[in-house]
N, CA, C and O atoms as a Tinker XYZ file with bonds, in Angstrom:
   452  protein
     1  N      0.847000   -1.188000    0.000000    73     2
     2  CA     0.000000    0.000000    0.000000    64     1     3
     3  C      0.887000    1.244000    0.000000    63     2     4     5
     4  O      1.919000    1.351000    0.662000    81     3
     5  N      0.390000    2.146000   -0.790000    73     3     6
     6  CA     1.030000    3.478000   -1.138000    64     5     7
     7  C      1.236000    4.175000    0.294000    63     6     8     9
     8  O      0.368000    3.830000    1.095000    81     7
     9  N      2.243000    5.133000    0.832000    73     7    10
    10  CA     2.534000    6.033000    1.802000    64     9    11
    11  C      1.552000    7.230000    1.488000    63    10    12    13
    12  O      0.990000    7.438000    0.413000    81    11
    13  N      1.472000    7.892000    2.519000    73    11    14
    14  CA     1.308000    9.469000    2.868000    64    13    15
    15  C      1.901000   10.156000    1.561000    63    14    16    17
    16  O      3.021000    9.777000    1.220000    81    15
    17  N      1.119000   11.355000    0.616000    73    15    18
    18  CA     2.084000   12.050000   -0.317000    64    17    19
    19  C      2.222000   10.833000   -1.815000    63    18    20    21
    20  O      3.220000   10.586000   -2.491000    81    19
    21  N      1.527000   10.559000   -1.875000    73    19    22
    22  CA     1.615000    9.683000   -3.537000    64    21    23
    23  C      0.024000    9.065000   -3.542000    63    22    24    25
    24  O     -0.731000    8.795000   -2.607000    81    23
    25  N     -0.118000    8.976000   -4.824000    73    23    26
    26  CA    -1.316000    8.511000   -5.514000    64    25    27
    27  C     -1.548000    7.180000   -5.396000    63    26    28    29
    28  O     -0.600000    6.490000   -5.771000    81    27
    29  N     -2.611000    6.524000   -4.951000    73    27    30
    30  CA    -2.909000    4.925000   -4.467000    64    29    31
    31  C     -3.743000    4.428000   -5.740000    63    30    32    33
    32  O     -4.875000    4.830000   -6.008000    81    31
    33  N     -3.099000    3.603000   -6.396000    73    31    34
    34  CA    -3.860000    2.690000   -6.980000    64    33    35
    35  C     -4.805000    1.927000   -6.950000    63    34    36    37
    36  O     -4.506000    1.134000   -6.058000    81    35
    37  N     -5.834000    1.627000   -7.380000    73    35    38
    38  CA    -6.868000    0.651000   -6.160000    64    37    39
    39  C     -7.508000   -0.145000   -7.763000    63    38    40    41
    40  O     -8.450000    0.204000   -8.475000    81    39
    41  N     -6.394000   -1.482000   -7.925000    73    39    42
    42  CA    -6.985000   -2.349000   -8.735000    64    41    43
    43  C     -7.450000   -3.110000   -8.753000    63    42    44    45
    44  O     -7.351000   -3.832000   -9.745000    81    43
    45  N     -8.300000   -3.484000   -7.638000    73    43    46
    46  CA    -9.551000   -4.508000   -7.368000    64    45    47
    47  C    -10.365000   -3.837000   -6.185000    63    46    48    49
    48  O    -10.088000   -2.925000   -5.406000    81    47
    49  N    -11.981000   -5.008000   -6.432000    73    47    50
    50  CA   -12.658000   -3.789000   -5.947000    64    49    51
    51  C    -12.298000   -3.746000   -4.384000    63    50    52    53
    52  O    -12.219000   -2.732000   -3.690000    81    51
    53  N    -12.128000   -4.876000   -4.047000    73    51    54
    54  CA   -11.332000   -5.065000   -2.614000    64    53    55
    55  C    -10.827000   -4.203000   -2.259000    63    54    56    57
    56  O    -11.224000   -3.738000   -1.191000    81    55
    57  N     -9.851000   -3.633000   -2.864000    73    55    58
    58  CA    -8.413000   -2.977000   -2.313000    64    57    59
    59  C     -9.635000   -1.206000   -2.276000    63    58    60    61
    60  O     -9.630000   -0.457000   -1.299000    81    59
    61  N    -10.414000   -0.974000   -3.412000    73    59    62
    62  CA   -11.093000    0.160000   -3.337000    64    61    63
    63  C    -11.729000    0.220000   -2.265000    63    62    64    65
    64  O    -11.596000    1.207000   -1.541000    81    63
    65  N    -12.634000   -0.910000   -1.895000    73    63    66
    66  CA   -13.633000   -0.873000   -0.440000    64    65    67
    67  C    -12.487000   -0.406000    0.293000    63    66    68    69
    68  O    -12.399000    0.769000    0.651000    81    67
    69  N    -11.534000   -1.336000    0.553000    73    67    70
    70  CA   -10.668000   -0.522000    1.247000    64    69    71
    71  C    -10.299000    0.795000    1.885000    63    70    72    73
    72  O    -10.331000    1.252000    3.028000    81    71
    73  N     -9.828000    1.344000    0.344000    73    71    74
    74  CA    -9.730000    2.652000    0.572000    64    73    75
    75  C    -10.368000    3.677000    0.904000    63    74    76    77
    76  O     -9.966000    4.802000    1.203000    81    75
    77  N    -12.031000    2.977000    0.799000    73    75    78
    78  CA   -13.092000    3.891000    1.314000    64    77    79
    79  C    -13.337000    3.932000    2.328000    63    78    80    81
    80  O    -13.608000    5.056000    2.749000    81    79
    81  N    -13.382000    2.945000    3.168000    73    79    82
    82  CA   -13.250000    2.491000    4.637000    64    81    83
    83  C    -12.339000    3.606000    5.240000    63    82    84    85
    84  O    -12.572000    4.270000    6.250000    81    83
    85  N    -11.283000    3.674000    4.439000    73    83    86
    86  CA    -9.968000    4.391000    5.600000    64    85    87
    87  C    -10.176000    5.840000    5.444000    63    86    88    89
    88  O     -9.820000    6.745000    6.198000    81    87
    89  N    -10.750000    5.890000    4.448000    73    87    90
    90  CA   -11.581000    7.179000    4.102000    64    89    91
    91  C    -12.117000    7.535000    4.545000    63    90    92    93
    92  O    -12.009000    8.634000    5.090000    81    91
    93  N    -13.125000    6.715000    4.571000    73    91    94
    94  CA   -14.455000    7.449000    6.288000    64    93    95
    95  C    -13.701000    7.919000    7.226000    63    94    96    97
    96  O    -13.585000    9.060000    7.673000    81    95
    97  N    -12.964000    6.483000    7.606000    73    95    98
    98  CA   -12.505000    6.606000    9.062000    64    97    99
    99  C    -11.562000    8.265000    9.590000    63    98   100   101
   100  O    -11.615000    9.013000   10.566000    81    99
   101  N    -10.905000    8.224000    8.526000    73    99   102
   102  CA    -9.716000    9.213000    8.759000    64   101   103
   103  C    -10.553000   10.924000    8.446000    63   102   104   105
   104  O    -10.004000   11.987000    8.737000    81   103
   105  N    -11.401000   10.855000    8.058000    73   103   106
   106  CA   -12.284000   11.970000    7.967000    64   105   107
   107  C    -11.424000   13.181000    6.419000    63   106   108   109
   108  O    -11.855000   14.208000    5.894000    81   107
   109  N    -10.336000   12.507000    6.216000    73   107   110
   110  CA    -9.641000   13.280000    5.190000    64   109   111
   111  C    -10.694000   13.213000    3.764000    63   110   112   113
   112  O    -11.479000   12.335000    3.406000    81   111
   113  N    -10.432000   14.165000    3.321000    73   111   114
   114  CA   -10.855000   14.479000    1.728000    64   113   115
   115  C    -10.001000   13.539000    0.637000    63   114   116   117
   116  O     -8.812000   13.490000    0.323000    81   115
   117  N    -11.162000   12.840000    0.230000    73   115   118
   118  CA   -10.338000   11.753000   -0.900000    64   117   119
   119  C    -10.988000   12.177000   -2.394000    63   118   120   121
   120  O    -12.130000   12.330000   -2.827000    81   119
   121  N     -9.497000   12.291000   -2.992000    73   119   122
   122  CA    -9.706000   12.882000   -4.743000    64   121   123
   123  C     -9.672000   11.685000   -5.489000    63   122   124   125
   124  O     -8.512000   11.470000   -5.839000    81   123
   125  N    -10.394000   10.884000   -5.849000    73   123   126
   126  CA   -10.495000   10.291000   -6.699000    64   125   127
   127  C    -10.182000   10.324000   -8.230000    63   126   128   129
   128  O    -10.996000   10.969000   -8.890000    81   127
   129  N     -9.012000    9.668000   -9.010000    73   127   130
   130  CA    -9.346000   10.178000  -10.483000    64   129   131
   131  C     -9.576000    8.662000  -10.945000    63   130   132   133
   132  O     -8.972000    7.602000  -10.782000    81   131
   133  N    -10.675000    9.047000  -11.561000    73   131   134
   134  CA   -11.046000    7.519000  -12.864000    64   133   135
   135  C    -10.456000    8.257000  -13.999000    63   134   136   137
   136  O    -10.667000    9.391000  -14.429000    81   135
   137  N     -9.652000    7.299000  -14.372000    73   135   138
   138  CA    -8.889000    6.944000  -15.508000    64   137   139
   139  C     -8.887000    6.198000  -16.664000    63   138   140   141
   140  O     -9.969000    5.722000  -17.009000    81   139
   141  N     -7.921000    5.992000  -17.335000    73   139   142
   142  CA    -7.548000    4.999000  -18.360000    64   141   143
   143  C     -6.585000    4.709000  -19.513000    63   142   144   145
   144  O     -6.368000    5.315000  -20.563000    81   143
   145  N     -6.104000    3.651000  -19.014000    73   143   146
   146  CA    -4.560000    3.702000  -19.811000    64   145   147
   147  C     -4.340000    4.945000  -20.973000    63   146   148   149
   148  O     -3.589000    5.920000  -20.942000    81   147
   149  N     -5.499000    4.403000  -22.201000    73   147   150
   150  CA    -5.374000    4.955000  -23.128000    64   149   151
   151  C     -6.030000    6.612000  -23.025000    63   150   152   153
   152  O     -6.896000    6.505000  -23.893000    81   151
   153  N     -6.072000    7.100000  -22.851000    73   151   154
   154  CA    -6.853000    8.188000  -22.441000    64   153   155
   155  C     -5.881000    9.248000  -22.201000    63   154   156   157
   156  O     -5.360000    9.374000  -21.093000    81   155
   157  N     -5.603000   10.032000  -23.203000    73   155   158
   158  CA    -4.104000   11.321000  -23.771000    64   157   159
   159  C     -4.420000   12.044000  -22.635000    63   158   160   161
   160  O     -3.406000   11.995000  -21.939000    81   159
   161  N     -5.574000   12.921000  -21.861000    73   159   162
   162  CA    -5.559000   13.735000  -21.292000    64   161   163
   163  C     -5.361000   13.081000  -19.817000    63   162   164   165
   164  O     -4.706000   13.684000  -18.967000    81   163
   165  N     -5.715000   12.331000  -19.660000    73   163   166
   166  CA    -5.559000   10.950000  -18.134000    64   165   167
   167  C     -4.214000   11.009000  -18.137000    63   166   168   169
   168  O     -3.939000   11.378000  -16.995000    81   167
   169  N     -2.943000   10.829000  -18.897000    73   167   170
   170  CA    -1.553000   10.916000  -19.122000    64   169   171
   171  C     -1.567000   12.716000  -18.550000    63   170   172   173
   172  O     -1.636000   12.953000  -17.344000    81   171
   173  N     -1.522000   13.403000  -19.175000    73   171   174
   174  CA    -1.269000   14.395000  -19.198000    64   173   175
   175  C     -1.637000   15.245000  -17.921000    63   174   176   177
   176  O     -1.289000   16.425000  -17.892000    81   175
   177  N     -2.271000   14.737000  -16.953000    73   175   178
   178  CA    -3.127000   15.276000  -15.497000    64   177   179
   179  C     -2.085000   14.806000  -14.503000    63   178   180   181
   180  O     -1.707000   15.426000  -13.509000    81   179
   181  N     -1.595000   13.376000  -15.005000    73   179   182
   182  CA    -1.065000   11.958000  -13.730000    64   181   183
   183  C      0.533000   12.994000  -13.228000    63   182   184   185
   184  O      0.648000   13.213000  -12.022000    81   183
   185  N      1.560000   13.512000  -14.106000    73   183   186
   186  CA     2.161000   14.226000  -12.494000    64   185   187
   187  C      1.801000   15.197000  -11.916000    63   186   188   189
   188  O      2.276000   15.505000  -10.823000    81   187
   189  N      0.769000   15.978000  -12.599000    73   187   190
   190  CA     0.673000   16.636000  -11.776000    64   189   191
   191  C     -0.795000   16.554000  -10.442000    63   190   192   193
   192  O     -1.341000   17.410000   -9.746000    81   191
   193  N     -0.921000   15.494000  -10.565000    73   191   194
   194  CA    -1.683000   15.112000   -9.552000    64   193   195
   195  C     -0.791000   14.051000   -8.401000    63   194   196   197
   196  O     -1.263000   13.572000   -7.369000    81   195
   197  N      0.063000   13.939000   -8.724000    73   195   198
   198  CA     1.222000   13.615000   -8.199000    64   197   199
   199  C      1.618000   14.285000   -7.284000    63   198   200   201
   200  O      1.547000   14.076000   -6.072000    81   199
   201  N      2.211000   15.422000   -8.055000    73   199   202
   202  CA     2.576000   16.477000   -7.552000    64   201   203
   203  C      1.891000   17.201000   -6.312000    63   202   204   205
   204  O      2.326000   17.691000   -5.270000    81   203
   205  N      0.985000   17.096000   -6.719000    73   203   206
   206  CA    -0.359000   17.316000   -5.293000    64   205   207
   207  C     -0.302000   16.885000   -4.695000    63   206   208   209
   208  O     -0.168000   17.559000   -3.673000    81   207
   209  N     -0.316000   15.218000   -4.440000    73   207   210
   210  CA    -0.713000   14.581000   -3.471000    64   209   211
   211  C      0.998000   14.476000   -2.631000    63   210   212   213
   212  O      1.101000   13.675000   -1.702000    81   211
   213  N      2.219000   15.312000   -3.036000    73   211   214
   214  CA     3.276000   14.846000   -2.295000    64   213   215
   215  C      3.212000   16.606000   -2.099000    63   214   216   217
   216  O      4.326000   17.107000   -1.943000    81   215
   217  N      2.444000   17.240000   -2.094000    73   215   218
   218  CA     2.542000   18.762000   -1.394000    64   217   219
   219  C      1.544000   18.948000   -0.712000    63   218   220   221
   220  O      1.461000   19.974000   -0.037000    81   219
   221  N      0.346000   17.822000   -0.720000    73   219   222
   222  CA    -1.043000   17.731000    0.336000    64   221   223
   223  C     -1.100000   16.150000    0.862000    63   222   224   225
   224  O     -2.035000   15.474000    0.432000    81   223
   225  N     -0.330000   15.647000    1.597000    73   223   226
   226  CA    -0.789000   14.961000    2.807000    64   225   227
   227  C     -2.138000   14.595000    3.561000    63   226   228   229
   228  O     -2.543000   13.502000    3.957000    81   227
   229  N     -2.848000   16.183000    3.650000    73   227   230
   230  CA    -3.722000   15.866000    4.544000    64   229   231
   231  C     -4.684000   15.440000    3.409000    63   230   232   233
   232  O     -5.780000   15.030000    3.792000    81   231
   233  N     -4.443000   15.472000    1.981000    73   231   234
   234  CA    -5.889000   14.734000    1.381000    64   233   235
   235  C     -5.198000   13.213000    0.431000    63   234   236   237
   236  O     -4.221000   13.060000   -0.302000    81   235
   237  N     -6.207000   12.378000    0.883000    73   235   238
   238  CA    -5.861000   10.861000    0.166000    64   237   239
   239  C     -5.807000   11.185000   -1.278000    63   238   240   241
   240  O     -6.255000   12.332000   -1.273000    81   239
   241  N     -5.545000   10.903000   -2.486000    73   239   242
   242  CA    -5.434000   10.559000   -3.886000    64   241   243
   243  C     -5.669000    9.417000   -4.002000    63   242   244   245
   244  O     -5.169000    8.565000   -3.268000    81   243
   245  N     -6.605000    9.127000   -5.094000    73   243   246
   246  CA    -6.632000    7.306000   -5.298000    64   245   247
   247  C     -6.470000    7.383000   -6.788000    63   246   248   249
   248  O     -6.667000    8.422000   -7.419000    81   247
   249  N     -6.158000    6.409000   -7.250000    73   247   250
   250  CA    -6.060000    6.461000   -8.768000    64   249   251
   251  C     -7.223000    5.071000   -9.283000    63   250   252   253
   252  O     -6.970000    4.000000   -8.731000    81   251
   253  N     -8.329000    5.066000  -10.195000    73   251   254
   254  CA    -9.119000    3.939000  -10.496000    64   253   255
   255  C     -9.264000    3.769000  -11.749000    63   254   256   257
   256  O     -9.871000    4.707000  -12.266000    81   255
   257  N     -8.792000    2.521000  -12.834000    73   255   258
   258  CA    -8.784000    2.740000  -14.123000    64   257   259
   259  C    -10.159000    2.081000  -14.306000    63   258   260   261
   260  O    -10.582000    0.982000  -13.946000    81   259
   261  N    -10.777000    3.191000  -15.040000    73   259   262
   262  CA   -11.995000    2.689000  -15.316000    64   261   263
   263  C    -12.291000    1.325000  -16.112000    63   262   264   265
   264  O    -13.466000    0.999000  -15.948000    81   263
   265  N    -11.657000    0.534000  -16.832000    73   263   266
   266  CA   -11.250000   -0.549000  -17.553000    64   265   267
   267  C    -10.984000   -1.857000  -16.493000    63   266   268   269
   268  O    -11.439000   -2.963000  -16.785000    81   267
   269  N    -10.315000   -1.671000  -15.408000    73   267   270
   270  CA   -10.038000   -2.381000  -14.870000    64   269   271
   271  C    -11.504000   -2.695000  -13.693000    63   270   272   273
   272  O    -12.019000   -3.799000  -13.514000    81   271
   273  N    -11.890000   -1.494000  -13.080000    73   271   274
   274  CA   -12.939000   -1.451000  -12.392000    64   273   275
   275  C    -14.205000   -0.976000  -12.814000    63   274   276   277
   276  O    -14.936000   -0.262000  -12.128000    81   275
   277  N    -14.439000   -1.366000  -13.900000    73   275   278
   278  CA   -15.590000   -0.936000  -14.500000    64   277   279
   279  C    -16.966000   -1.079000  -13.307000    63   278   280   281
   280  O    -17.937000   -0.325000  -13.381000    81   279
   281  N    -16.884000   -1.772000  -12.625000    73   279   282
   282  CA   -18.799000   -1.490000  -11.588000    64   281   283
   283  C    -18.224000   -0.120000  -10.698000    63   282   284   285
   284  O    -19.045000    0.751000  -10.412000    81   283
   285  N    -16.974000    0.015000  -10.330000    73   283   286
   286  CA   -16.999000    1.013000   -9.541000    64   285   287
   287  C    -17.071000    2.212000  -10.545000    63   286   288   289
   288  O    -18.090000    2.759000  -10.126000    81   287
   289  N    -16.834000    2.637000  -11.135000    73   287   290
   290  CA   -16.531000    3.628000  -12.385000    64   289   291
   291  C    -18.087000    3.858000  -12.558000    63   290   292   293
   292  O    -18.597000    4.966000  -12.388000    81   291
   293  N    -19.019000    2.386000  -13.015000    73   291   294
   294  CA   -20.867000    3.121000  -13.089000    64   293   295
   295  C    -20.965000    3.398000  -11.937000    63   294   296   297
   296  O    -21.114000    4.620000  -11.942000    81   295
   297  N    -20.987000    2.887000  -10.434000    73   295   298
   298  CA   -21.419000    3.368000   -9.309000    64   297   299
   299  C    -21.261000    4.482000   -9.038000    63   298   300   301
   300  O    -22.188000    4.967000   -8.389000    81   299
   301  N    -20.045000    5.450000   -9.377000    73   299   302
   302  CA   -19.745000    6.649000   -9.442000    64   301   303
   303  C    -20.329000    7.218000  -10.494000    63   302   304   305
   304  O    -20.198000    8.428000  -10.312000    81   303
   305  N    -20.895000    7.035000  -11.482000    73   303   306
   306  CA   -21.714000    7.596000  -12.835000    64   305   307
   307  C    -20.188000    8.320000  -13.599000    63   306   308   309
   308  O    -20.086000    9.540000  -13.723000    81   307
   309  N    -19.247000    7.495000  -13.991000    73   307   310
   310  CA   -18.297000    8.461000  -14.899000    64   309   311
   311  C    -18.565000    7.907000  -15.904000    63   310   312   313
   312  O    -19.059000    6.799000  -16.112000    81   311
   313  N    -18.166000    8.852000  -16.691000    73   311   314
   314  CA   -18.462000    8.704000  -17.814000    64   313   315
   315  C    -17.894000    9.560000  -18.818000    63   314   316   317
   316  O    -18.293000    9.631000  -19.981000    81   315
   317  N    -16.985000   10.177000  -18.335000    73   315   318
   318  CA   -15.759000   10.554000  -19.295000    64   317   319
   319  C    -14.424000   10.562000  -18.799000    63   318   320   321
   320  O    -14.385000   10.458000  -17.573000    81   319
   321  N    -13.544000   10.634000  -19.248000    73   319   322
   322  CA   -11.938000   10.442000  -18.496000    64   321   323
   323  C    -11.462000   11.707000  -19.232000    63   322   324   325
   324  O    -11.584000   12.127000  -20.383000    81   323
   325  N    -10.685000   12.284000  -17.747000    73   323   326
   326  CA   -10.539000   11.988000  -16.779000    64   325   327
   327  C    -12.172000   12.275000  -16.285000    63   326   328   329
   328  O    -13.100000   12.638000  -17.007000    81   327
   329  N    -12.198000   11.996000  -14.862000    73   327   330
   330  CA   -13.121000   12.422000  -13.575000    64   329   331
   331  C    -12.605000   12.203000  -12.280000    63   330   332   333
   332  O    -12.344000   11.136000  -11.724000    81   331
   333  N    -12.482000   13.512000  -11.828000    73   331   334
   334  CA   -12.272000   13.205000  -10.627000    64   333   335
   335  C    -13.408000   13.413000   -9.357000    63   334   336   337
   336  O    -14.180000   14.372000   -9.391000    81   335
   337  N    -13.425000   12.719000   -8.573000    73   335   338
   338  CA   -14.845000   12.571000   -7.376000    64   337   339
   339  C    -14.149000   13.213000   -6.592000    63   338   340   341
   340  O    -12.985000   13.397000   -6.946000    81   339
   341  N    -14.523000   13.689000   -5.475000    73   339   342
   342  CA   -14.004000   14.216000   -4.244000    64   341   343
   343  C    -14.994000   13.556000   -3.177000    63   342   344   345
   344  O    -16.225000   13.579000   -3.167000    81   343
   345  N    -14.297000   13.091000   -2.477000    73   343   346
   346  CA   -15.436000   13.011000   -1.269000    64   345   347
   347  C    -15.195000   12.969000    0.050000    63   346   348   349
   348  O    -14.035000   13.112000    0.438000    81   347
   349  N    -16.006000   12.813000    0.759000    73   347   350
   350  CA   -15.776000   13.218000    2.369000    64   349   351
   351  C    -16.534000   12.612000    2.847000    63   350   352   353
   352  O    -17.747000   12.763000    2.707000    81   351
   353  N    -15.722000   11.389000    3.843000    73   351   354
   354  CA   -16.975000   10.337000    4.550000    64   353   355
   355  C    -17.976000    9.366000    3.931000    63   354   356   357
   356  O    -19.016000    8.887000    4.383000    81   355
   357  N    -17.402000    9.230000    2.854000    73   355   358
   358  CA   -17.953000    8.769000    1.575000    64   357   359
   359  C    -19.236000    8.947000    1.155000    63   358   360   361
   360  O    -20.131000    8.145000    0.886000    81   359
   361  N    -19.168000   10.193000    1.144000    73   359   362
   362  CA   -20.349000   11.608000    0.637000    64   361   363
   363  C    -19.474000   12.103000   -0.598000    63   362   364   365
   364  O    -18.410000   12.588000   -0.211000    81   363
   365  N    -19.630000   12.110000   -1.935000    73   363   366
   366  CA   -19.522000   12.309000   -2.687000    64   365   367
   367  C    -19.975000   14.315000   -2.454000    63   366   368   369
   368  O    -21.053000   14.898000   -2.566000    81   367
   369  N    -18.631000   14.805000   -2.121000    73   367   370
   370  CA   -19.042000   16.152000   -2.347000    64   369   371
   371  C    -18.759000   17.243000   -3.394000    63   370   372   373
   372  O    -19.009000   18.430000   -3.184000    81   371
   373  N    -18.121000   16.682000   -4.751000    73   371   374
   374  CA   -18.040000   17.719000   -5.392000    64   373   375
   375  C    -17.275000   16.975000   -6.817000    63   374   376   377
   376  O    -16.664000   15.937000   -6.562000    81   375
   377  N    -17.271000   17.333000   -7.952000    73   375   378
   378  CA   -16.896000   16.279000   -9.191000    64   377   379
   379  C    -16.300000   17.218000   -9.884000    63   378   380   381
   380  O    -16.803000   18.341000   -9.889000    81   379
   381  N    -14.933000   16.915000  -10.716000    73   379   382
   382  CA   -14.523000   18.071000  -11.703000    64   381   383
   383  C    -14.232000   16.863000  -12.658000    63   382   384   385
   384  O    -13.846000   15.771000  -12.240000    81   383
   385  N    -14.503000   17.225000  -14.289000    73   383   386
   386  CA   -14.806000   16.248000  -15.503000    64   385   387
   387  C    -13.944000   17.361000  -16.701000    63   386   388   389
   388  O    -14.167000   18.382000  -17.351000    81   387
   389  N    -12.716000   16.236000  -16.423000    73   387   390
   390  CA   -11.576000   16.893000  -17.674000    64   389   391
   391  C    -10.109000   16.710000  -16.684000    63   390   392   393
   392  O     -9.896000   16.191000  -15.588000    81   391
   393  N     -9.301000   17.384000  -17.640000    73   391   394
   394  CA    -7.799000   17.212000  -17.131000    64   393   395
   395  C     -7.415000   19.072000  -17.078000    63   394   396   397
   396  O     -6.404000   19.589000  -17.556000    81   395
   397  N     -8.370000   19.681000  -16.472000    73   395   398
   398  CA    -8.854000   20.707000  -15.815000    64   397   399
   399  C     -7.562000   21.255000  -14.473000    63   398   400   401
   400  O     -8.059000   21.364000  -13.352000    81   399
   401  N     -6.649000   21.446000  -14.534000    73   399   402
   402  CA    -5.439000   21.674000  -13.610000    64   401   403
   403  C     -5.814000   22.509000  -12.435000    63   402   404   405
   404  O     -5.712000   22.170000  -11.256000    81   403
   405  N     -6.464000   24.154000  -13.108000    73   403   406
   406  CA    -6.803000   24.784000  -12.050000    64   405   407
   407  C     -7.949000   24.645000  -11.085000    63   406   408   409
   408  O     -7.957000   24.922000   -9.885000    81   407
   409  N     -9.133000   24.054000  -12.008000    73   407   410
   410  CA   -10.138000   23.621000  -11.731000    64   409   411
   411  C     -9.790000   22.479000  -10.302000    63   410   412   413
   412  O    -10.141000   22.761000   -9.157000    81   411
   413  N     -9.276000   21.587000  -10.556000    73   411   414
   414  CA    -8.973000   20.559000   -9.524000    64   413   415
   415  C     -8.097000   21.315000   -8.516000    63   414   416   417
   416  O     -8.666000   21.344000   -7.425000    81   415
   417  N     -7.286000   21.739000   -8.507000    73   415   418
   418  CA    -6.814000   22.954000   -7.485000    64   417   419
   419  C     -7.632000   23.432000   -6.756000    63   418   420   421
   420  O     -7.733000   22.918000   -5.642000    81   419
   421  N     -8.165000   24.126000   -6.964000    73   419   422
   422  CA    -9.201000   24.960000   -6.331000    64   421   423
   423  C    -10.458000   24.168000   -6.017000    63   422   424   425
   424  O    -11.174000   24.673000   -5.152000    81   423
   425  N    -10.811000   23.171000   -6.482000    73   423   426
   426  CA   -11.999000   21.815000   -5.455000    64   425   427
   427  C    -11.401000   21.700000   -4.379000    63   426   428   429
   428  O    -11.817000   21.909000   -3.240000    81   427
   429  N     -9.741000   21.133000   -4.969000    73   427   430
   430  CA    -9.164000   20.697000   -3.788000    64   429   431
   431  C     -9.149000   21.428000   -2.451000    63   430   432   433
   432  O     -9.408000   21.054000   -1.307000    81   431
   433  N     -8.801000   22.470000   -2.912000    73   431   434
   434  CA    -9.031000   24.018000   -1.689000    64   433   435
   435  C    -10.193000   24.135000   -1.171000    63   434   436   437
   436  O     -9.989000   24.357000    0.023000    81   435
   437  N    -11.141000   24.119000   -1.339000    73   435   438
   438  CA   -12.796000   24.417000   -1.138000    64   437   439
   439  C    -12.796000   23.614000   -0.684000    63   438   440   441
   440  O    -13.157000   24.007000    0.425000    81   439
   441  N    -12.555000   21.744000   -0.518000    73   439   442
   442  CA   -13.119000   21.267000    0.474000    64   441   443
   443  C    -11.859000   20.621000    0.939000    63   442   444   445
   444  O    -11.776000   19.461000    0.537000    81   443
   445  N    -10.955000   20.980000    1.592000    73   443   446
   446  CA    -9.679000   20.342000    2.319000    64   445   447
   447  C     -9.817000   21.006000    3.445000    63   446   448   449
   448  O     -8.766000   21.630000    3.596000    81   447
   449  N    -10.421000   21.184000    4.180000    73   447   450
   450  CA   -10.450000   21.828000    5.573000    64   449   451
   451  C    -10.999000   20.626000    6.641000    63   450   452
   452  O    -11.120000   20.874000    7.840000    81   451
């Protein structure tokens, strides 16, 4: 399992329940991005969401390829790549749809408290 400061992979749905669990628990803001290998702008988001998650600590990053986890990907209703979910307590509080840099910045800000 990924450290504090880097993006968590979650390639089965196991390992995702998982991460939602620790999610609740820890009360932190988790950014979700659904992904996919092939997907130019999904490439083009991944360091610098990186980059985020090793200059914000206090919020989880998960990474979910929609291909691989396809029921979690409909349960979340995505439906374009990138998407990223945000949520809190696993309350889905806020969605940004694209490889949107500032946009995800500033979610991130609005609900990281």
């Amino acid at each position: 399992m990924a450290a504090e400061g880097q993006v968590i992979g979650c390639h089965t749905v196991a390992a995702w329940n998982d991460q939602l669990l620790k999610g609740n628990e820890s009360k932190k803001l988790m950014v979700v991005d659904f992904t996919a290998s092939w997907c130019g702008p999904c490439r083009f988001i991944a360091p610098f969401l990186a980059e985020l998650a090793k200059r914000l600590p206090t919020v989880t990053f998960l990474k979910v390829d929609v291909d691989e986890l396809e029921s979690v990907a409909k349960d979340w209703a995505v439906e374009a790549m990138p998407t990223f979910v945000f949520l809190k307590e696993g309350n889905l509080v806020d969605k940004v749809v694209g490889a949107k840099r500032d946009e995800l910045q500033q979610t991130i800000a609005k609900h990281n408290t």
